[in-house]
KOLKEVEX-779855 format. One record per residue (C-alpha): residue in one letter; x, y, z. Coordinates in steps of 0.25 Angstrom, whole numbers, padded with zeros to 4 digits, always signed. Example, Ala and Ser with C-alpha at 12.3 -4.5 7.8 and 13.67 -1.06 7.14 Angstrom:
2
A+0049-0018+0031/S+0055-0004+0029/
// end
This chain:
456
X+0322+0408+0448/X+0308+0407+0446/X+0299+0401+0456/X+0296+0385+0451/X+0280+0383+0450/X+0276+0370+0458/X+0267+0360+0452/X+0253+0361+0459/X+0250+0346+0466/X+0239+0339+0462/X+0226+0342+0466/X+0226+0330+0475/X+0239+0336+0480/X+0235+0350+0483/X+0222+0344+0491/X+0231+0335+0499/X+0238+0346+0503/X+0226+0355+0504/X+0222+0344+0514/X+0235+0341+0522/X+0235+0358+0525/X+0221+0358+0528/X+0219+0347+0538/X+0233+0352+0545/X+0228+0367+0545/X+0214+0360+0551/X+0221+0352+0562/X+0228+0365+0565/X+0218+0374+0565/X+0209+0364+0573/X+0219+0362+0584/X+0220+0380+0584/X+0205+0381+0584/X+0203+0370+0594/X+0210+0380+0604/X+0202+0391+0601/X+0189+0385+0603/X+0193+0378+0614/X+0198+0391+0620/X+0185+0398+0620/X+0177+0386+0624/X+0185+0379+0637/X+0199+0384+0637/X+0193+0395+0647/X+0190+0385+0657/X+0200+0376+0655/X+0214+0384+0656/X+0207+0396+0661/X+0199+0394+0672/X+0199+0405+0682/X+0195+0415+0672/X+0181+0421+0669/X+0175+0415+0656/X+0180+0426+0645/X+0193+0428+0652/X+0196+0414+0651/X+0191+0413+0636/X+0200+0424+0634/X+0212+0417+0640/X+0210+0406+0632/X+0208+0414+0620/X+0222+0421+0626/X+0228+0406+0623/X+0222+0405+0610/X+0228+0417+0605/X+0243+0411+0610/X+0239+0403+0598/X+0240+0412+0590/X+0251+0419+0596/X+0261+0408+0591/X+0257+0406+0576/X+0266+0418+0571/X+0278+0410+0579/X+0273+0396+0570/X+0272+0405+0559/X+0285+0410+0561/X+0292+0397+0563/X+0283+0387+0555/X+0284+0399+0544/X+0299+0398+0547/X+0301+0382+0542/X+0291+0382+0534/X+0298+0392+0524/X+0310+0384+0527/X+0305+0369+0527/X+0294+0369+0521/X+0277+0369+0523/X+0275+0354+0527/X+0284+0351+0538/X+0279+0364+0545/X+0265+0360+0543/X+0267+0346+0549/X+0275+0352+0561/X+0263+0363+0564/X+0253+0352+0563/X+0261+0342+0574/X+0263+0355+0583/X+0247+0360+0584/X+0241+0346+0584/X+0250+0344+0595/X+0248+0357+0604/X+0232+0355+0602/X+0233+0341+0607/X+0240+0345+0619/X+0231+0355+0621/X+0221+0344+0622/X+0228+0337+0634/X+0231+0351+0642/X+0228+0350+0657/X+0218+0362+0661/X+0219+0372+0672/X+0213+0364+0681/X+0223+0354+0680/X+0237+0362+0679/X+0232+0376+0680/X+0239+0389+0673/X+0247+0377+0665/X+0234+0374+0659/X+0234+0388+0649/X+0249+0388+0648/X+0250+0376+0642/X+0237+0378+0635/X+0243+0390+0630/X+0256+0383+0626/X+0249+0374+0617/X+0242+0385+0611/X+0256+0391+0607/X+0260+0376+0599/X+0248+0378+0594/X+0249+0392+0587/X+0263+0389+0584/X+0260+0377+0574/X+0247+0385+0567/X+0256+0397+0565/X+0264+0388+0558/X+0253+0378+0550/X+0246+0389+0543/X+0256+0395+0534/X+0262+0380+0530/X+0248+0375+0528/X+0243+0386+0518/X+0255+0385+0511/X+0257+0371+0509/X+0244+0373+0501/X+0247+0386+0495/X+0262+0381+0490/X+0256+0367+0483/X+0244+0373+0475/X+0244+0383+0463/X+0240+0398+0464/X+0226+0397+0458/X+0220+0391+0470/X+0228+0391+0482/X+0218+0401+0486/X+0208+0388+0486/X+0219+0378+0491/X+0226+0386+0501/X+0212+0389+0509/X+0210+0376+0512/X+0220+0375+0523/X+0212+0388+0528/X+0201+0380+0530/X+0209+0372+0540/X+0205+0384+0551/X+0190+0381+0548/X+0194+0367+0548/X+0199+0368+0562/X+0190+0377+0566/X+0178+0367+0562/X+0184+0356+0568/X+0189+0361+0581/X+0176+0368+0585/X+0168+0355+0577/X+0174+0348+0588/X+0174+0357+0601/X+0159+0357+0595/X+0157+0341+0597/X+0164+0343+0609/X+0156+0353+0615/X+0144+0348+0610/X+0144+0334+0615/X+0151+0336+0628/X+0146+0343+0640/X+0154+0355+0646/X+0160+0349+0657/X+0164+0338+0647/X+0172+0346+0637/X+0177+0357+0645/X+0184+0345+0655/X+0189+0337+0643/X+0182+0338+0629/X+0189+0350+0624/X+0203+0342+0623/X+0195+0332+0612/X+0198+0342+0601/X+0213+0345+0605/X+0215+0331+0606/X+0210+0328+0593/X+0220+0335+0587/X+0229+0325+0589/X+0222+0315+0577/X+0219+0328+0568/X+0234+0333+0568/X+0238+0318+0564/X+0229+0319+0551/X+0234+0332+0549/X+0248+0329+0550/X+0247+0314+0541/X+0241+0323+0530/X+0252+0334+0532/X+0264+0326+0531/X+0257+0321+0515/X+0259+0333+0508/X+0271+0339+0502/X+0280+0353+0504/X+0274+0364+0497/X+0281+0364+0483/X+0281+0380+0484/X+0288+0378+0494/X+0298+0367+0490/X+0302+0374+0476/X+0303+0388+0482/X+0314+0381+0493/X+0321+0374+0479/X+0321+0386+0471/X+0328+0394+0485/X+0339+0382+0484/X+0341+0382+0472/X+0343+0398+0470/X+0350+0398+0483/X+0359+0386+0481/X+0359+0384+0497/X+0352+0376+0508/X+0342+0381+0513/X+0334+0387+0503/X+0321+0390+0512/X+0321+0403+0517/X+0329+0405+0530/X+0321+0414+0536/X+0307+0415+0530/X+0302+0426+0540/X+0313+0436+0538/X+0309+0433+0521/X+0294+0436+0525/X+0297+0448+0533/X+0307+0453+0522/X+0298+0451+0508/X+0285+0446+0514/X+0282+0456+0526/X+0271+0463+0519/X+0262+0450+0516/X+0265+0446+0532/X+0258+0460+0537/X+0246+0456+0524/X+0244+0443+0530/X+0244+0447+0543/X+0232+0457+0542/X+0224+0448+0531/X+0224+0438+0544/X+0219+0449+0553/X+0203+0448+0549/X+0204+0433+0547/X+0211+0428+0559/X+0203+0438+0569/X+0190+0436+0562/X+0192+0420+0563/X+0196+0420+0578/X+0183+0428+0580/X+0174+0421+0573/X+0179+0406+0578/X+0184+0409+0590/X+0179+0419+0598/X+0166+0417+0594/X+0166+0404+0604/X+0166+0414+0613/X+0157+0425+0609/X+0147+0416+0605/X+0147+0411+0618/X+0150+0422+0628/X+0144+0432+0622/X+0132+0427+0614/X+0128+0414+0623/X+0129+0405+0612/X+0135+0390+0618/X+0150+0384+0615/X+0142+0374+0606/X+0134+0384+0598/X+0147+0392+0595/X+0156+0383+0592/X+0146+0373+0582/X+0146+0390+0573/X+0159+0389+0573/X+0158+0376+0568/X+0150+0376+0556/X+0156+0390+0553/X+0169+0383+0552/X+0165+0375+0541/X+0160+0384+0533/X+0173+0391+0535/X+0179+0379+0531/X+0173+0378+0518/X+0174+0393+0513/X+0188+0393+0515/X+0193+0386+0502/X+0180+0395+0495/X+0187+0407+0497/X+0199+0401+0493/X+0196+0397+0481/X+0190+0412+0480/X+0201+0418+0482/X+0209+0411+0471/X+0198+0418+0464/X+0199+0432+0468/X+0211+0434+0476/X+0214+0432+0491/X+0212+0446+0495/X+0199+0447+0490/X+0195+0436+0497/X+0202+0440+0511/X+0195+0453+0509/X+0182+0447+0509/X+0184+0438+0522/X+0191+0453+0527/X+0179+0459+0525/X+0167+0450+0529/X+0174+0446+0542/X+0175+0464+0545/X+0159+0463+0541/X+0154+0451+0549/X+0161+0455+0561/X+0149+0462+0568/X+0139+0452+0561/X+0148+0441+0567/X+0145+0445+0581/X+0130+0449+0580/X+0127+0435+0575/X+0135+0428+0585/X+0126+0435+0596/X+0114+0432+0591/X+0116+0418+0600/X+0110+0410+0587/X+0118+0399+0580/X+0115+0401+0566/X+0119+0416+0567/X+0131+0413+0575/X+0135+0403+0565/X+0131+0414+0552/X+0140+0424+0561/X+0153+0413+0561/X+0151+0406+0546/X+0151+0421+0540/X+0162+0425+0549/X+0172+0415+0543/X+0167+0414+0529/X+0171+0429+0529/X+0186+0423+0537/X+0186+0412+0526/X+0189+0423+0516/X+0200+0425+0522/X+0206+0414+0527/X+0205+0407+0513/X+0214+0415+0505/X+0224+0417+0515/X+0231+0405+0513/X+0234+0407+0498/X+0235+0423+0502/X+0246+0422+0511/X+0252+0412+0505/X+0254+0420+0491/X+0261+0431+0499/X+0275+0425+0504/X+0286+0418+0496/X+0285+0403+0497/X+0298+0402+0505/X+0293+0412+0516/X+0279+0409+0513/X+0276+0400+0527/X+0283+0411+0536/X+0276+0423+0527/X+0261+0416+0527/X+0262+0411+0541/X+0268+0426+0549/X+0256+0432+0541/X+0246+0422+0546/X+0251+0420+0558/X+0256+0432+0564/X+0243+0438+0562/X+0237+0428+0570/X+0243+0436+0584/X+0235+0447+0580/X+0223+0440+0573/X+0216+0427+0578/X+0227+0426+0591/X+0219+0437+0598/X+0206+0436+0591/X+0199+0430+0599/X+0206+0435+0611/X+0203+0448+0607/X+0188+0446+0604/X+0184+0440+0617/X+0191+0452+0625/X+0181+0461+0616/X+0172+0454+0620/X+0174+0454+0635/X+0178+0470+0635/X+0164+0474+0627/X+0154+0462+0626/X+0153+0465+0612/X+0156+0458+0600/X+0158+0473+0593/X+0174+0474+0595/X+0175+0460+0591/X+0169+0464+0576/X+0179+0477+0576/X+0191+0468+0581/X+0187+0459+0568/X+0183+0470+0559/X+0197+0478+0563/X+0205+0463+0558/X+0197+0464+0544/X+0202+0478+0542/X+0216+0474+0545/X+0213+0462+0535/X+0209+0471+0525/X+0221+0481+0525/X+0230+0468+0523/X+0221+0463+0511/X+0223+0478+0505/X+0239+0478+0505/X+0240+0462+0501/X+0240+0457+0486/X+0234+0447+0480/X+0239+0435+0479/X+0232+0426+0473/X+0237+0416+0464/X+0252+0420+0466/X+0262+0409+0462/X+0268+0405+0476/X+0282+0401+0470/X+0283+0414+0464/X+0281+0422+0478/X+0295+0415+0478/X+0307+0425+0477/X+0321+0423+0468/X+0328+0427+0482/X+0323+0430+0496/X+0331+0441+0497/X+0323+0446+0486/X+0312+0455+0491/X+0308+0461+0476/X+0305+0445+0472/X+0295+0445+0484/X+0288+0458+0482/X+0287+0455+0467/X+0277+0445+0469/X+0267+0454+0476/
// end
């Protein structure tokens, strides 16, 4: 039985839903990025206080990273339902759990007050945290790739992309204002719960618009042709994983090393640069973070530009480009940043994540392209996600030790440059995908594996 092509949704339809994945991915991604800054900035003295100052920094980095440890487990089980249930109910679910955790976080006692319960619960949040993300990404780039046609999902699907810029730019946009208008003393005692408390309002907005849009129709009409062709309930694959392992196990290794470069590289340039910028090169808290900043929002806005180019041109192409220009300006990177000037630190930044945006733009609609639609959540989030332990988890972790063994920014540019090339071996053994027809990724049984091969 052929797969049934699903009519488009209006324009206004496809931007609401553009809309309702963006700002959920931003809420997301703002409540993640929050922790990271806030762990290079106070986290150190607050839940780690007997330390020396880069041996605290990195057991705050060490709980950033738990982080990232659970988001294989969310993309395992969100993956698992979402297959199953659908995209929607997942998303709203992810949502409710990281708007939560980041508002507790907000109302932790510190060590000063309860003492070594300070990190663990600190650490336990971090968990609920990375759990939902691990889950949110895969459903939110899908809901978007499923509901629009294949001659710009490139452009459509990188828009929830720019929900990592998004959070990016308002997370540090508000540890700026904070920092900024606050004295030390001020913010270290009490200011930097603002922000996590915040999240409490941003979640709501996210989750009023979430709850407007419909199930993905990819989704809905592969789950009615399974019914019909198996004549049983239920239809949804019973276990999605085992499917992606048996049909898809090639496009889960391909996905894992297209995230190497980009995930690393990210971290690097958003994260740890809090850090070196400060401990290494003298620059002040303030002056780091307003780079970052503004180099967010440039970010922001070139995401959906090489979206739209790789509807154009292909997604590997593109991926290669971003591959290739992160390897490149890793040792220009560092040589700006320790100039101490702002302008060059900022030039050092921007270039970095144009260079990230190249990739991070297609992998949306990439990824996507490459499972069947009923193990699609499970195939695209394990990629992502699983990576993630290997990638952005320890990035930062990893740099700031580089730093500490050789005082040298040196083996941090390797460390990136190595990622690239592992980037780049993935991009040689994928295919392209652009404009594939999602439904017909679809195949006539799932015990079939010749129907899933023959789409590649």
């Amino acid at each position: 039985m052929a797969a049934t092509a699903h009519v488009p949704p209006s324009p206004a339809g496809l931007r609401r839903i553009v809309a309702a994945s963006l700002i959920g991915t931003t809420v997301e991604w703002y409540d993640f990025f929050l922790y990271g800054s806030a762990a290079a900035l106070v986290f150190n003295k607050l839940f780690f206080p007997d330390s020396d100052p880069l041996v605290g920094t990195l057991l705050s980095f060490l709980t950033y990273a738990v982080g990232f440890a659970a988001r294989p487990v969310g993309a395992l089980v969100f993956g698992h339902y979402g297959d199953r249930l659908g995209r929607k109910k997942l998303l709203v679910l992810s949502l409710l759990m990281m708007g939560g955790a980041t508002f507790a976080i907000g109302l932790l006692p510190t060590h000063a007050t309860v003492g070594s319960a300070a990190p663990l619960l600190l650490t336990l949040l971090r968990l609920v945290q990375g759990f939902a993300l691990g889950g949110e990404w895969g459903g939110a780039v899908l809901l978007v790739s499923e509901h629009g046609d294949a001659r710009r999902r490139g452009f459509w699907a990188s828009w929830p992309q720019t929900g990592a810029p998004a959070g990016q730019l308002l997370a540090t946009g508000v540890l700026a204002a904070l920092t900024a208008t606050l004295p030390d003393g001020a913010f270290v005692s009490w200011g930097w719960r603002i922000p996590f408390l915040l999240s409490g309002v941003l979640v709501l907005l996210g989750l009023w618009i979430r709850l407007s849009v419909d199930e993905s129709p990819v989704f809905k009409a592969a789950l009615a042709q399974a019914t019909a062709r198996k004549g049983r309930e239920p239809a949804a694959e019973r276990l999605p994983l085992v499917a992606v392992l048996r049909y898809h196990w090639r496009d889960v290794l391909i996905a894992m090393g297209a995230r190497m470069a980009e995930n690393i590289s990210y971290y690097v340039i958003t994260a740890f640069v809090l850090v070196y910028a400060t401990e290494h090169s003298g620059l002040s808290q303030q002056t780091a973070l307003n780079a970052v900043l503004i180099a967010s929002a440039l970010h922001f806005a070139v995401i959906p530009a090489w979206g739209a180019l790789s509807d154009r041109v292909g997604r590997r192409p593109v991926y290669l480009v971003g591959a290739l220009g992160v390897a490149a300006w890793a040792f220009p990177f560092f040589a700006l940043v320790d100039s101490g000037n702002f302008g060059l630190l900022l030039l050092a930044v921007t270039v970095g994540l144009v260079f990230h945006g190249a990739m991070y733009a297609p992998q949306a609609a990439f990824f996507a392209e490459m499972f069947a639609t009923r193990m699609r959540y499970s195939g695209a989030s394990i990629g992502a996600q699983f990576s993630s332990l290997a990638a952005g988890a320890p990035a930062p972790l990893i740099a700031t030790a580089l730093l500490a063994d050789y005082d040298s920014p040196t083996p941090i540019a390797l460390y990136v440059i190595a990622a690239a090339v592992l980037t780049l071996i993935a991009l040689y053994a994928a295919k392209e995908t652009r404009q594939r027809d999602l439904s017909a990724i679809e195949p006539e049984a799932v015990d079939n594996a010749s129907a899933v091969s023959g789409t590649r």
